[in-house]
C-alpha atoms as a printed R data frame, in Angstrom:
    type eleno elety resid chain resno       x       y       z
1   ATOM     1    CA   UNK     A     1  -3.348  15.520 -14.214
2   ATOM     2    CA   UNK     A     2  -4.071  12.284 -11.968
3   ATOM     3    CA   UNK     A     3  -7.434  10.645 -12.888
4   ATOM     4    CA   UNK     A     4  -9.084   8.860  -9.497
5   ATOM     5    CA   UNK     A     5 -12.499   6.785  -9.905
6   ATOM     6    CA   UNK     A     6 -13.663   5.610  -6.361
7   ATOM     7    CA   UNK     A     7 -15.706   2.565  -6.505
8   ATOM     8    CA   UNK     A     8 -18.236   1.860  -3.016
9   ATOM     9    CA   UNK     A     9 -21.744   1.288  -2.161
10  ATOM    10    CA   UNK     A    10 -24.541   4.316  -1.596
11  ATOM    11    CA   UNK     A    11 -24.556   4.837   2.153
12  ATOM    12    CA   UNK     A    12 -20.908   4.632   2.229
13  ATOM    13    CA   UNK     A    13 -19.836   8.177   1.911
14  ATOM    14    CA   UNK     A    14 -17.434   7.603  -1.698
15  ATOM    15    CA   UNK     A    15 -18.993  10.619  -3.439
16  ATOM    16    CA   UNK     A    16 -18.583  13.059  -0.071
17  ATOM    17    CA   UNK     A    17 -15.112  11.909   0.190
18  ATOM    18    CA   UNK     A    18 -14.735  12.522  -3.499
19  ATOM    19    CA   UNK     A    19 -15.567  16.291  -2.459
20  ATOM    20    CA   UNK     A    20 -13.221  16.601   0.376
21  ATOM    21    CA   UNK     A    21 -10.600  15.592  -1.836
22  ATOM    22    CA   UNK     A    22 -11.490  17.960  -4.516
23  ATOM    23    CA   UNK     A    23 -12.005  21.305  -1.854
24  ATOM    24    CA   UNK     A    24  -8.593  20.272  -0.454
25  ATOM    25    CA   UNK     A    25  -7.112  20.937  -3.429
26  ATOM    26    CA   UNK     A    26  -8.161  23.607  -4.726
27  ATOM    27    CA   UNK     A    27  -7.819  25.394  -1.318
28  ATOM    28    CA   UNK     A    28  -4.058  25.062  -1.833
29  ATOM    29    CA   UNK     A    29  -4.306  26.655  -5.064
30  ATOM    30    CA   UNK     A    30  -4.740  23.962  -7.803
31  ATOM    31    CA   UNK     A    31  -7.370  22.718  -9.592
32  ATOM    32    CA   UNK     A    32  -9.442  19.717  -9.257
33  ATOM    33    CA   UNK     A    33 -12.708  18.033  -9.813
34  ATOM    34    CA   UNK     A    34 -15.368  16.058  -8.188
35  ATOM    35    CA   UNK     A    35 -18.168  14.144 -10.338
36  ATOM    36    CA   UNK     A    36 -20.884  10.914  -8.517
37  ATOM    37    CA   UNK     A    37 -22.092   8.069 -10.918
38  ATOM    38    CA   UNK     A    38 -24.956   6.698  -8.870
39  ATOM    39    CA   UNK     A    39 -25.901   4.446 -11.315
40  ATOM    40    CA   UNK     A    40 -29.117   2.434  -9.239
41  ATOM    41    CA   UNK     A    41 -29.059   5.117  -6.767
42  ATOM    42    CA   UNK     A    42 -30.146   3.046  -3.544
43  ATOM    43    CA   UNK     A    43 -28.649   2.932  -0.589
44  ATOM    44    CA   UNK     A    44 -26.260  -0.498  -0.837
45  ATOM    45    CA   UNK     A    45 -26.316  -0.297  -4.629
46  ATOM    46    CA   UNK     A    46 -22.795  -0.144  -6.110
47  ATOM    47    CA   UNK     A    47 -21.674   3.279  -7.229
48  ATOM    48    CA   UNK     A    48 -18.630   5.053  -9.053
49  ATOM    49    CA   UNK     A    49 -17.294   8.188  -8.312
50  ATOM    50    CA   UNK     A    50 -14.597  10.818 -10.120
51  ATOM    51    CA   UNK     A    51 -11.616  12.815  -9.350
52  ATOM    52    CA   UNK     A    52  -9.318  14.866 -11.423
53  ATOM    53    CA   UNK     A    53  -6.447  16.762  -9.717
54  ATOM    54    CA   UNK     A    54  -4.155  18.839 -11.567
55  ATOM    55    CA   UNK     A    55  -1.673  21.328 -10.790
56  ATOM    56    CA   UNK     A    56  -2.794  22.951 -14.136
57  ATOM    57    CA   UNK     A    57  -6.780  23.862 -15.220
58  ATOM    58    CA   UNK     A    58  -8.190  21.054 -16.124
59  ATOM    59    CA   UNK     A    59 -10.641  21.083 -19.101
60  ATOM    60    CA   UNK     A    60 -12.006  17.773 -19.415
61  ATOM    61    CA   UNK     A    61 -15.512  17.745 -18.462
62  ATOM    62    CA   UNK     A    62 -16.530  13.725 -18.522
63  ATOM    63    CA   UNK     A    63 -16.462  10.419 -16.609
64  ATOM    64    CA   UNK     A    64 -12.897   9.367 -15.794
65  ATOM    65    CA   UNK     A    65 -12.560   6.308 -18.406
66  ATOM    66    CA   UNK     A    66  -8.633   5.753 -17.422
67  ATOM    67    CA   UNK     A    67  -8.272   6.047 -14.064
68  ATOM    68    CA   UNK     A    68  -4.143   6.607 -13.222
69  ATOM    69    CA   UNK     A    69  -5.614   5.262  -9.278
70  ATOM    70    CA   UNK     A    70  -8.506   3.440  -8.463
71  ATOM    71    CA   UNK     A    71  -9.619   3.453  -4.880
72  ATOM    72    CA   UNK     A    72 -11.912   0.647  -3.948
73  ATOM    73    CA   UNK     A    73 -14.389   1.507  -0.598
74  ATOM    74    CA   UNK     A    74 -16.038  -1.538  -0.467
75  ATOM    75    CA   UNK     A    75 -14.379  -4.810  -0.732
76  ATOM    76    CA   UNK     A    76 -17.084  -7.225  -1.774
77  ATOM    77    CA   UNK     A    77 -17.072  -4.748  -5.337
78  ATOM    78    CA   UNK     A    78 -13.684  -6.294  -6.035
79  ATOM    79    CA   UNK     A    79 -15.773  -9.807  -6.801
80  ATOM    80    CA   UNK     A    80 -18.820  -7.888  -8.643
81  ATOM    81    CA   UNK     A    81 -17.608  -4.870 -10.211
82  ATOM    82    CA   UNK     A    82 -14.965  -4.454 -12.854
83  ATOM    83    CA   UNK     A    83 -12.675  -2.526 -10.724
84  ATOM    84    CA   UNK     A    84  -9.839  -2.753 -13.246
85  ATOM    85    CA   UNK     A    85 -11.572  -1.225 -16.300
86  ATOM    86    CA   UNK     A    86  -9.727   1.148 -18.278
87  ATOM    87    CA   UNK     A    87  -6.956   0.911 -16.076
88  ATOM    88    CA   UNK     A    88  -3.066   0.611 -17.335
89  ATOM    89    CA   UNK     A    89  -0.133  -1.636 -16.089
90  ATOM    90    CA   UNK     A    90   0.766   1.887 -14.631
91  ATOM    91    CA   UNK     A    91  -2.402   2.542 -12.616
92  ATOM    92    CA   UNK     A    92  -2.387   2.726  -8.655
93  ATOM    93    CA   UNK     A    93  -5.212   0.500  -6.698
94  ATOM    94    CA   UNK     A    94  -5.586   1.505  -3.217
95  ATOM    95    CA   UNK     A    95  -8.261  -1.184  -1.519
96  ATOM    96    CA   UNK     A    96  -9.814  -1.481   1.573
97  ATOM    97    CA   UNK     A    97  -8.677  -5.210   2.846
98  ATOM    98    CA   UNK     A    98  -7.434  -7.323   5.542
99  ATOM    99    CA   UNK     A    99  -5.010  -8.589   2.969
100 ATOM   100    CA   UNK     A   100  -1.398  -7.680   2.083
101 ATOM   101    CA   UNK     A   101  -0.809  -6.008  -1.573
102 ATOM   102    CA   UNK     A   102   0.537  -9.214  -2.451
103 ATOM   103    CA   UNK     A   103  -2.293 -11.195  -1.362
104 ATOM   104    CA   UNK     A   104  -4.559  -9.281  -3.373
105 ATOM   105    CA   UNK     A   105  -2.774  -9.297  -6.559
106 ATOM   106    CA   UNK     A   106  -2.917 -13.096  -6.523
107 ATOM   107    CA   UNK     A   107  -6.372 -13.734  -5.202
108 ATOM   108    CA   UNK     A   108  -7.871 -11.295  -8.011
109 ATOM   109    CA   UNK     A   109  -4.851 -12.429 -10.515
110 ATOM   110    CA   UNK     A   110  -3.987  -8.472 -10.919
111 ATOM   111    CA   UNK     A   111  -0.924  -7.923 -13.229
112 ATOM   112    CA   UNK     A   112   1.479  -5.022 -13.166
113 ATOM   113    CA   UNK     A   113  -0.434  -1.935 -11.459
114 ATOM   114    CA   UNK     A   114   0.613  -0.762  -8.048
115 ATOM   115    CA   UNK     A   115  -1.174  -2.068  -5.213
116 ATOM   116    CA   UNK     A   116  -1.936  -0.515  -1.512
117 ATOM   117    CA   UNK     A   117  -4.069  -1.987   0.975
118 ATOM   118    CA   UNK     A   118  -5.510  -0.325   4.202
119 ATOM   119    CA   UNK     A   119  -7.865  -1.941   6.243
120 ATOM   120    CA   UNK     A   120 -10.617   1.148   6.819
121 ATOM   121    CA   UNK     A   121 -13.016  -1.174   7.516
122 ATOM   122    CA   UNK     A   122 -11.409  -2.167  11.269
123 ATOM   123    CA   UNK     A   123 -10.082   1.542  11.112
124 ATOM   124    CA   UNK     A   124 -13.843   2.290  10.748
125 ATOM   125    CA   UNK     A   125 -15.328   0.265  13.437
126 ATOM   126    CA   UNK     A   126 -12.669   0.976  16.461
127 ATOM   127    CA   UNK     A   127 -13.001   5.021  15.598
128 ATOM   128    CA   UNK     A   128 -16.193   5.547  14.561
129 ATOM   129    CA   UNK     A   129 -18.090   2.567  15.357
130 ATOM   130    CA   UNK     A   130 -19.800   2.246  12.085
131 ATOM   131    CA   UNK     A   131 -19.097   0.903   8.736
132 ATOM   132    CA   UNK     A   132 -18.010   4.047   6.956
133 ATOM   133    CA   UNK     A   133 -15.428   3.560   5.478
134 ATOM   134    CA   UNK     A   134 -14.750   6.636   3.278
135 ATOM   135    CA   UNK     A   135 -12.514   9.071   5.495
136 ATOM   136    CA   UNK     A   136  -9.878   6.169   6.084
137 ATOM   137    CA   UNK     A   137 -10.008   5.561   2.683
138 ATOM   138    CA   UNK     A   138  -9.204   9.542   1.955
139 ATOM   139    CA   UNK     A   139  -6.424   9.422   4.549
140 ATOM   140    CA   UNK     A   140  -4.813   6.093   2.832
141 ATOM   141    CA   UNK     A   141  -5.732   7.857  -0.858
142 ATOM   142    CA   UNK     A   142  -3.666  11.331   0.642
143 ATOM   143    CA   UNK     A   143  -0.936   9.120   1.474
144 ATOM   144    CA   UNK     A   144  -0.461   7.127  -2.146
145 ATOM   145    CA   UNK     A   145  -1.185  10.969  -3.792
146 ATOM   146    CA   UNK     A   146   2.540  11.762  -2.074
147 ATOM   147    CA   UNK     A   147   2.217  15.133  -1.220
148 ATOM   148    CA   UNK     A   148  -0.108  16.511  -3.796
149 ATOM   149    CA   UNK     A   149  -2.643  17.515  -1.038
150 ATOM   150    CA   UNK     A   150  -1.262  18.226   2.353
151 ATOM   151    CA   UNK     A   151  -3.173  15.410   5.237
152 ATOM   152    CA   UNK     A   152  -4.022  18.814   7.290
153 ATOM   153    CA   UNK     A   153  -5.808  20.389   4.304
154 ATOM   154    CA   UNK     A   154  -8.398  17.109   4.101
155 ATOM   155    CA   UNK     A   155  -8.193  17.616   7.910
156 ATOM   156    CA   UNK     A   156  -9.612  21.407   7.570
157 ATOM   157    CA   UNK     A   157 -12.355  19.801   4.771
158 ATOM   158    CA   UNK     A   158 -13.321  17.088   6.731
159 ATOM   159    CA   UNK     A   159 -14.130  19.551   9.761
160 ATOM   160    CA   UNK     A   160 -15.647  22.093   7.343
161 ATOM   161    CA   UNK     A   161 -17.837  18.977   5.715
162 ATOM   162    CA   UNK     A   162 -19.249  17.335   8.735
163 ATOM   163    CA   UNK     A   163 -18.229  20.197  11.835
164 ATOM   164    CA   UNK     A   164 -21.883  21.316  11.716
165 ATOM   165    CA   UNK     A   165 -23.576  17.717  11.118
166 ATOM   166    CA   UNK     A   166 -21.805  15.193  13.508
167 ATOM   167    CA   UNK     A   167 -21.247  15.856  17.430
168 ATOM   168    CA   UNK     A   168 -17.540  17.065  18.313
169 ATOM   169    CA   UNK     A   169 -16.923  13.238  19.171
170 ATOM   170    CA   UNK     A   170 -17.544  12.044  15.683
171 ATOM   171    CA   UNK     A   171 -15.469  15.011  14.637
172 ATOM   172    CA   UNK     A   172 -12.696  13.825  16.280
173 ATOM   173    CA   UNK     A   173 -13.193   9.979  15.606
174 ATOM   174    CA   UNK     A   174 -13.201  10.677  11.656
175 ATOM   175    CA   UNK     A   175  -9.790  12.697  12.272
176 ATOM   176    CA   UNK     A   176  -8.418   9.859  13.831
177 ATOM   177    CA   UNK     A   177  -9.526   7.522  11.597
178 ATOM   178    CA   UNK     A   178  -7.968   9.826   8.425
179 ATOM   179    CA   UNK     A   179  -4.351   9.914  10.167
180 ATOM   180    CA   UNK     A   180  -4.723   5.977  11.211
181 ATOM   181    CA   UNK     A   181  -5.399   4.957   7.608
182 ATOM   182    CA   UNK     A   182  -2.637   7.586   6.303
183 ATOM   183    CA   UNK     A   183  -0.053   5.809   8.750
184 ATOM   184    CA   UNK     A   184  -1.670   2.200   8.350
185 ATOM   185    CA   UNK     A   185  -1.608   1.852   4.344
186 ATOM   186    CA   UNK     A   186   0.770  -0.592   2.861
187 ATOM   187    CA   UNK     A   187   2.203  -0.589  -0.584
188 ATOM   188    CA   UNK     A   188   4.056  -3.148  -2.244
């Protein structure tokens, strides 16, 4: 079982792409989980949300406290929130940034832990021309999951999610914007 907490801001779209994450894999026949911490619950207020995926039923039924990856939306949360919390030397951060992996481990002084940037926030802006920065951030999660959830699967849940909400042109941008961040993600 891989334990993800997703930290972002309200308004930012974390807990729906939480959800995505979870139908996708259970569509392909595992099992998986999707749970919001709202905490304040204002739009701009920090937030946490949870995934569990397993390829096995999963029985816990609490807030991730040892996240194996820890996917950070927002990147002002890495100077306010303790993104690192209950993590290992084994865990996986995947963070929206400008920065290299390496950059990032020594501004923020991060030992051990795997680290993969993506920059969703210029994904964000040049193919949807808004801040949101939560479907990149799925696409660049997808990639560091290696395979446990096929990229066309969140492609069906994203159109599922949003086909019926958003025009056919913000359909298409947020598809773009998964595959760019899938590509685009570096790891060290």
């Amino acid at each position: 079982m891989i334990e993800i907490r997703w930290h972002a801001r309200g308004g930012q779209g974390a807990v729906t792409a939480s959800k995505i994450l979870a139908s996708a894999v259970i569509r392909e026949g595992k099992y998986a989980q999707s749970n919001p911490d709202y905490g304040a619950e204002r739009s701009g207020a920090p937030l946490r949300a949870y995934n569990r995926v397993s390829e096995e039923p999963i029985t816990l039924h609490c807030m991730v406290l040892n996240p194996d990856i820890v996917v950070v939306v927002d990147p002002t949360l890495l100077k306010t929130v303790p993104f690192l919390e209950g993590t290992s030397e084994d865990a996986v951060l995947v963070i929206n940034t400008n920065k290299t992996p390496q950059e990032v481990r020594e501004k923020y002084n991060i030992q051990g832990r795997k680290i993969y940037t993506v920059d969703a926030t210029k994904i964000a802006m040049e193919e949807l021309k808004r801040p949101l920065m939560n479907v990149p951030m799925l696409g660049a999660l997808v990639k560091v999951l290696g395979g446990l959830v096929d990229i066309k699967t969140v492609e069906e849940d994203i159109k599922k999610t949003f086909g019926k909400k958003i025009s056919e042109n913000a359909l298409a941008a947020n598809v773009r914007a998964l595959y760019r961040a899938y590509e685009e993600v570096k790891g060290e």
